[in-house]
C-alpha positions in Angstrom: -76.5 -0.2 1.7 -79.8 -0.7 0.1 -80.9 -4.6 -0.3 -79.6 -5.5 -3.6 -81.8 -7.5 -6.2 -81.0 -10.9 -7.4 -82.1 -13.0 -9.8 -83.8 -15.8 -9.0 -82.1 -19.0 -8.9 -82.6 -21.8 -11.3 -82.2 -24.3 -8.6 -81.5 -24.6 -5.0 -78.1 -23.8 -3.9 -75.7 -27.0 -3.0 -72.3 -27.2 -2.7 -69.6 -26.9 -5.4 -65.8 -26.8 -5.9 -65.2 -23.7 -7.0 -67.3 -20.6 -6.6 -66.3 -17.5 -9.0 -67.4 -14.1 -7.7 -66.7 -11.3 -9.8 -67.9 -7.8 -9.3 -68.5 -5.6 -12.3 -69.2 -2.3 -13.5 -70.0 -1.1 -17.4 -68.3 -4.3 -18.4 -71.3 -5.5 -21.1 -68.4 -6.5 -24.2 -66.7 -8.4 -22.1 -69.3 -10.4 -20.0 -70.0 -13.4 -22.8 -66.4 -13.8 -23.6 -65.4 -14.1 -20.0 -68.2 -16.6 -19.4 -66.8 -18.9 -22.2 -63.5 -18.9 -21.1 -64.8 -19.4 -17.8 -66.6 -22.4 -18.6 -63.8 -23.8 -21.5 -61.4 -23.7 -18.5 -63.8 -25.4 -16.3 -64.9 -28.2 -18.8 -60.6 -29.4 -19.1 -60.8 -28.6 -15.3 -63.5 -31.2 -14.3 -64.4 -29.4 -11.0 -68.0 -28.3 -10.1 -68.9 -24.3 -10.1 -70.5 -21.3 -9.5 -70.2 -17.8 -11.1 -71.6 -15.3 -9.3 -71.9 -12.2 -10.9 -72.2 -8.8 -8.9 -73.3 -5.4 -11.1 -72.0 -2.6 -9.4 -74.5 -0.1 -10.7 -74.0 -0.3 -14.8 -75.1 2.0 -16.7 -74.7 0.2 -19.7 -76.1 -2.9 -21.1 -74.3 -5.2 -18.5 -77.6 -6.4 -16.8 -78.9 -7.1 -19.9 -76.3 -9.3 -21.0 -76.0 -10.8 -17.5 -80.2 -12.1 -17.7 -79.2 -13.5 -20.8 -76.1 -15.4 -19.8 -78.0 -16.2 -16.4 -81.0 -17.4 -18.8 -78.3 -19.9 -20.8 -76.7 -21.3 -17.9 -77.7 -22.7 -14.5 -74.4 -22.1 -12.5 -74.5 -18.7 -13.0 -76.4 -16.3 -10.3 -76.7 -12.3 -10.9 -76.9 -9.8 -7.8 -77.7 -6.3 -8.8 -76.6 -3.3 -6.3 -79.6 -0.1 -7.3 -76.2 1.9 -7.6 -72.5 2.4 -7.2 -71.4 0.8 -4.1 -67.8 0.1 -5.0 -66.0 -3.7 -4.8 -65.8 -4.0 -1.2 -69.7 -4.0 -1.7 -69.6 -6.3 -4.2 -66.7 -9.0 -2.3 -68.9 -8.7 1.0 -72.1 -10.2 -1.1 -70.8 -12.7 -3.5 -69.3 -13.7 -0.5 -71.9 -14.2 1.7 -73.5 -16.2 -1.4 -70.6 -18.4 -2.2 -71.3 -22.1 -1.7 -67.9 -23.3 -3.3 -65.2 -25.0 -0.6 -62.8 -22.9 -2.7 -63.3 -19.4 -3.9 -61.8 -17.8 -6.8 -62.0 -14.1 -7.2 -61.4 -11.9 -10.7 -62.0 -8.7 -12.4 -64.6 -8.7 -15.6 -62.9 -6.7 -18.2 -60.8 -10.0 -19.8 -57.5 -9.1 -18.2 -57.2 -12.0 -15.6 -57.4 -15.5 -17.1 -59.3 -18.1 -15.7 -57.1 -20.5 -17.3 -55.2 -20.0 -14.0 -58.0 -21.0 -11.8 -56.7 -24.9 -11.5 -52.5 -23.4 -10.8 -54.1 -20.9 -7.9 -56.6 -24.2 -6.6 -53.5 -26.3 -6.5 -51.2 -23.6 -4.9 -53.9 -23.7 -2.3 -53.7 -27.6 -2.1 -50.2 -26.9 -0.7 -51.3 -26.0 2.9 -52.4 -22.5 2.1 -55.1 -20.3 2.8 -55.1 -17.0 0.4 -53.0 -17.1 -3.0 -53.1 -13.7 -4.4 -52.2 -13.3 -8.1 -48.9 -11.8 -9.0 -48.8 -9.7 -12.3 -45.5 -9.7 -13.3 -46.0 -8.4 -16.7 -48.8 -5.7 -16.9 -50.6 -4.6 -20.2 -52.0 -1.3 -18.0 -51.4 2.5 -18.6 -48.9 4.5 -16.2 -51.7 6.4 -14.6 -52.7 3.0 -13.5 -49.3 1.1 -12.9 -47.5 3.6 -10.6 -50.1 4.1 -8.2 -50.0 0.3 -8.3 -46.6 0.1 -7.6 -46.3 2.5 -5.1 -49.4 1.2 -2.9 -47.8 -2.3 -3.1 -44.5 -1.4 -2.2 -45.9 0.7 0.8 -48.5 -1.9 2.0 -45.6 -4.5 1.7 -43.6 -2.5 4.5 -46.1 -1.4 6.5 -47.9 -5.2 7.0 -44.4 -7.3 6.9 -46.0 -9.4 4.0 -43.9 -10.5 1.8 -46.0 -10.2 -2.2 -46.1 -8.3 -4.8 -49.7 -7.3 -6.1 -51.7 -6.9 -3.0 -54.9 -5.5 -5.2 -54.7 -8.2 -8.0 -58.7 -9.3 -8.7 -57.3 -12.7 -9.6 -57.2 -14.4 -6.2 -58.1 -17.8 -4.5 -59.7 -18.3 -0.5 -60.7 -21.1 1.0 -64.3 -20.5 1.8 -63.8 -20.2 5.6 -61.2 -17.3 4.8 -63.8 -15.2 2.9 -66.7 -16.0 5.6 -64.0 -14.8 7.9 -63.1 -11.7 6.7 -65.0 -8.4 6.5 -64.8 -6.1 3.9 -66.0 -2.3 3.6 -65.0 0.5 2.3 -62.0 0.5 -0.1 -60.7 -2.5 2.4 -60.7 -4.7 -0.7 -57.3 -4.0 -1.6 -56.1 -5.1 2.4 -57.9 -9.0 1.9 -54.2 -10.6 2.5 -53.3 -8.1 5.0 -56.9 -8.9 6.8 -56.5 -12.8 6.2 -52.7 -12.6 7.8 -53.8 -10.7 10.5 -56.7 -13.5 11.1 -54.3 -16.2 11.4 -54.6 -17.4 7.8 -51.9 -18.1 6.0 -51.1 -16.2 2.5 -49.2 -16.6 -0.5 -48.7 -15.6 -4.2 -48.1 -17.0 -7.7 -47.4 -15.3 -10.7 -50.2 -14.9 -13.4 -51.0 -14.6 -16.8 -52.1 -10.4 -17.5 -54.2 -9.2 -20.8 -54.1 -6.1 -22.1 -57.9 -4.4 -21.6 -60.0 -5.1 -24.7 -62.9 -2.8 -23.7 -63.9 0.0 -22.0 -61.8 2.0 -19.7 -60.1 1.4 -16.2 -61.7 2.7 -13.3 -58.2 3.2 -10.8 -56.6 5.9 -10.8 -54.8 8.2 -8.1 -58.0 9.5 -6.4 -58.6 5.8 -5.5 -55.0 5.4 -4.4 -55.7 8.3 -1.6 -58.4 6.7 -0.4 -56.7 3.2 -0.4 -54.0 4.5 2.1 -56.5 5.6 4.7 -57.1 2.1 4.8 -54.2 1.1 5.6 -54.2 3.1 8.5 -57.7 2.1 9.5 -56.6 -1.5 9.0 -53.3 -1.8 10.7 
């Protein structure tokens, strides 16, 4: 992987609460509203943050819109990968970049809510590690729900862990967790199985799902085959 370009900060990194790292790819529409519900949820929250932003190789307007919203707002940081590297990519750097002693994980297109960032922190607060997001109700098409289903259901018997939605982008680490774990590949989808298998301890809470307001959704079943070749590699 090719160095990715950042852009630079508007001052020097220091701890915070909460770091946000969300990958993205063509997700230009979506990036202002998500900020300001980002930062509406973190104004009632009253906890310090980061958002770091991760573009996947757009080839829309996304970088654009993420040099303005970088521009606006101090907290926000912008990596840029020169192409497609895929979210494992993405994870491994935000990562790496994350100063917050919690870190909060989500997808860009407006279907996870970060009005459940504080229920996720406080689930942690209870003597856990990992609390993966649980989408009971899902506003997605079949083509991407059954795969869904069927990867969960057979990544639930082969690793023993009890959840539900092992590949939910809404997600919360302690910061040791993701400095812990290594990510590559399609491994994205295996974080809890990784994080149990590293002695960490995992569990899940339901969360709030939106319907998709723009663009399209990038899963599919050519992604599921290469998600179960993972699994073998990880277990």
């Amino acid at each position: 992987q090719s160095e990715p370009h950042s852009l630079p900060e508007t001052e020097t990194e220091s701890p915070v609460d909460i770091s946000l790292v969300i990958p993205l790819l063509n997700e230009e529409e979506s990036l202002r509203p998500l900020v300001q519900k980002i930062r509406d949820t973190m104004d009632i929250y009253g906890r310090s943050f980061e958002i770091i932003f991760i573009d996947d190789g757009s080839t829309d307007g996304s970088m654009a819109v993420l040099e303005e919203l970088h521009a606006a707002h101090p907290e926000i940081k912008v990596i840029q990968f020169r192409r497609n590297f895929g979210k494992s990519a993405g994870y491994t750097v935000g990562f790496q970049k994350s100063v917050g002693t919690f870190v909060i994980t989500m997808d860009a297109d407006l279907q996870d809510d970060p009005a459940e960032i504080p229920g996720l922190i406080a689930k942690l607060d209870e003597g856990y590690d990992l609390i993966s997001g649980w989408k009971k109700k899902r506003f997605d098409p079949l083509g991407k729900t059954l795969p869904s289903k069927f990867f969960n259901w057979v990544t639930g018997r082969v690793s023993g862990i009890p959840i539900h939605d092992f590949n939910c982008g809404l997600k919360a680490y302690r910061n040791e967790v993701v400095k812990d774990v290594r990510v590559y590949g399609e491994l994205h989808r295996y974080i809890p199985v990784l994080a149990h298998m590293e002695g960490y301890r995992v569990s899940e809470i339901p969360v709030q799902h939106h319907p998709r307001q723009f663009g399209v959704t990038k899963y599919g079943w050519g992604r599921l085959m290469k998600g179960f070749l993972d699994l073998l590699t990880v277990m």
